[in-house]
C-alpha positions in Angstrom: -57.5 35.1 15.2 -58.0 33.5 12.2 -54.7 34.7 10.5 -52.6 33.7 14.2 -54.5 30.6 13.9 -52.8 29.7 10.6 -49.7 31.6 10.9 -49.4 28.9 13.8 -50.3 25.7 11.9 -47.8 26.7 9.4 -45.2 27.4 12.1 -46.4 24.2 13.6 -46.1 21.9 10.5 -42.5 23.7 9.1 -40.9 22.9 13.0 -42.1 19.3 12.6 -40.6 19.1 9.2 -37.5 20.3 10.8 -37.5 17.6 13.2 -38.1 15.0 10.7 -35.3 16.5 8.6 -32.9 17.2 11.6 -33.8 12.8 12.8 -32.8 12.7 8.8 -29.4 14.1 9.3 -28.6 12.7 12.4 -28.9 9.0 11.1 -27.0 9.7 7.8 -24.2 11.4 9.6 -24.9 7.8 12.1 -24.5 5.5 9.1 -21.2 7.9 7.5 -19.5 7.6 10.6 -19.9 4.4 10.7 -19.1 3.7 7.1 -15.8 5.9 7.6 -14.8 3.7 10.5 -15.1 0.5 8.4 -13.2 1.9 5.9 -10.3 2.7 8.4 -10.5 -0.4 9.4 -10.5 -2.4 6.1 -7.1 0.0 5.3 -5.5 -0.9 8.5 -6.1 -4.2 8.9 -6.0 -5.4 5.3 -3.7 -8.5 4.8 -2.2 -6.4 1.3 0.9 -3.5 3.0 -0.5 -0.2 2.8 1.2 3.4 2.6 0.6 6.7 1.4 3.8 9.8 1.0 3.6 13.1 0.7 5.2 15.0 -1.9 8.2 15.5 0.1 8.5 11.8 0.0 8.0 11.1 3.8 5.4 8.6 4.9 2.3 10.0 6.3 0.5 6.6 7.0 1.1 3.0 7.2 -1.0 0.2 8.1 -0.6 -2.6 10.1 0.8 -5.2 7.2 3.0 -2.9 6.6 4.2 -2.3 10.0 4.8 -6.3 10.5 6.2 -7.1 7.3 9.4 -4.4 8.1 9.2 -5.1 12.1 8.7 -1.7 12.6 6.8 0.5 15.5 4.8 3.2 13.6 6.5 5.4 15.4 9.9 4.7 13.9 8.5 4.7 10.5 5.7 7.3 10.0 6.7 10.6 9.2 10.7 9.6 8.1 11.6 9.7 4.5 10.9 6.9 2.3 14.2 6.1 1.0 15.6 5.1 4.9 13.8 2.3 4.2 14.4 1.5 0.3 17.6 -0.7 -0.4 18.5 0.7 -3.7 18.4 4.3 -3.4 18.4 4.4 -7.8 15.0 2.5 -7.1 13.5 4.3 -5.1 14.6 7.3 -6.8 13.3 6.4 -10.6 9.7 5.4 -8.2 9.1 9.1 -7.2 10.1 10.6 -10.5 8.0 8.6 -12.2 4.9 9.2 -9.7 5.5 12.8 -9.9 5.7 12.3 -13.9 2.1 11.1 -13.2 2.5 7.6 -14.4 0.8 4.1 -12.3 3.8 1.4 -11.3 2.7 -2.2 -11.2 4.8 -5.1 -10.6 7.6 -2.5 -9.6 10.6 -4.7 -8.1 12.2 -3.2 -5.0 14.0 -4.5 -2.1 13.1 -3.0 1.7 15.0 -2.9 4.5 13.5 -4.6 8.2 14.1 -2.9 11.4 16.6 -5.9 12.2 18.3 -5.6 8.9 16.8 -8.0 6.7 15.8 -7.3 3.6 12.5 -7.9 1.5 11.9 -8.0 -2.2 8.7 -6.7 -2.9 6.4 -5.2 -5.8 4.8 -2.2 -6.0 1.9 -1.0 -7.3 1.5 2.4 -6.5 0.2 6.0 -8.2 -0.7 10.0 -7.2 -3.3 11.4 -6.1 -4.3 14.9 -7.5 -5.9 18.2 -6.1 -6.7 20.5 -8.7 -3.4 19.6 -10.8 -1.3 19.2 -8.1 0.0 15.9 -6.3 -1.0 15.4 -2.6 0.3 12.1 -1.9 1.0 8.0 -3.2 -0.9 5.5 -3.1 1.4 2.8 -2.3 0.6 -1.3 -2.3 3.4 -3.7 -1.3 3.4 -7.1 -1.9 6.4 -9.0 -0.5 7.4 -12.1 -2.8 10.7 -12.9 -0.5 9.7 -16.1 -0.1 9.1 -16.5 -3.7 11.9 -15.2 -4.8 14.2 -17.6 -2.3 12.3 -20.1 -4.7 13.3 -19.0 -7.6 16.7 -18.8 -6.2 16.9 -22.4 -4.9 15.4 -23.9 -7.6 18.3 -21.5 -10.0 21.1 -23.6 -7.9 19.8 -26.4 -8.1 19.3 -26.2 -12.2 22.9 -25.0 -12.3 24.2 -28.0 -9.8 22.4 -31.0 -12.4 23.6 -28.9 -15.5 27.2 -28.9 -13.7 26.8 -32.6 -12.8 25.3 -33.6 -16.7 28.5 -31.5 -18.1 30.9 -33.5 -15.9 29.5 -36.8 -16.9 29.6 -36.0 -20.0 33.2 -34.9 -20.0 33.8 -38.2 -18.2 32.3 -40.4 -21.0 34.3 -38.4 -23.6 37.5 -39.1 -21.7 36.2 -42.7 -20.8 35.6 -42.8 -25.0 38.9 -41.5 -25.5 40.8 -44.1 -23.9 
């Protein structure tokens, strides 16, 4: 009785330990689930555009910035090869050859074309990542400096325009000296 009496304290105290070890597991799976789902949603709903492509270059996933910033339903962009949507298609080649050469790109000017057309210049910043030696997929940031560069642009003209105009006044005052 003596020996049952133990064997069933000991049976006792290793099912409690279970239970405390099984209420364990069950709030750290909790708190990783819920740690996972902030995580999608930081991805997703980051201001910065967002993409990852496999190694057959065709877009696995895109997050929302990404989505708006090209006009595009996921549906018409997820899963089709990156280079529809690339401008330049030497760009966008020398980008995958130099991912699969395993090198990082920042500041990598390209120009993307919108659903309706348009196009965007943009940088990317983008590398691989690696299983066991092999590539799985790019890590791709986009940052669109359209607006930026329409700056640049205006600001370009209107450099050349007040050069122009301080040539032609100059040529004036030459002729004007002339006579």
């Amino acid at each position: 009785e003596c020996d049952q009496s133990r064997l069933l304290t000991a049976l006792q105290q290793k099912g409690a330990a279970w239970e405390v070890e099984v209420a364990r597991r069950r709030e750290l799976e909790r708190h990783l689930g819920q740690r996972d789902a902030e995580l999608a949603d930081f991805f997703e709903q980051a201001a910065e555009c967002l993409h990852q492509v496999g190694t057959d270059g065709i877009i696995i996933w895109a997050n929302s910035s990404e989505m708006r910033m090209l006009s595009y339903e996921p549906h018409e962009y997820i899963g089709r090869h990156i280079s529809a949507f690339h401008v330049d298609q030497d760009v966008i080649d020398d980008i995958l050859t130099r991912l699969l050469r395993g090198e990082q790109l920042y500041n990598y000017p390209a120009r993307l074309r919108c659903k309706d057309g348009s196009v965007r210049n943009v940088l990317i910043h983008s590398n691989v990542r690696w299983d066991e030696g092999r590539m799985s997929y790019t890590r791709c940031f986009t940052r669109d400096i359209t607006e930026q560069k329409a700056i640049e642009a205006e600001l370009d003209r209107r450099v050349a325009d007040r050069t122009q105009e301080l040539v032609d006044a100059q040529q004036k005052l030459r002729t004007l000296a002339a006579d």
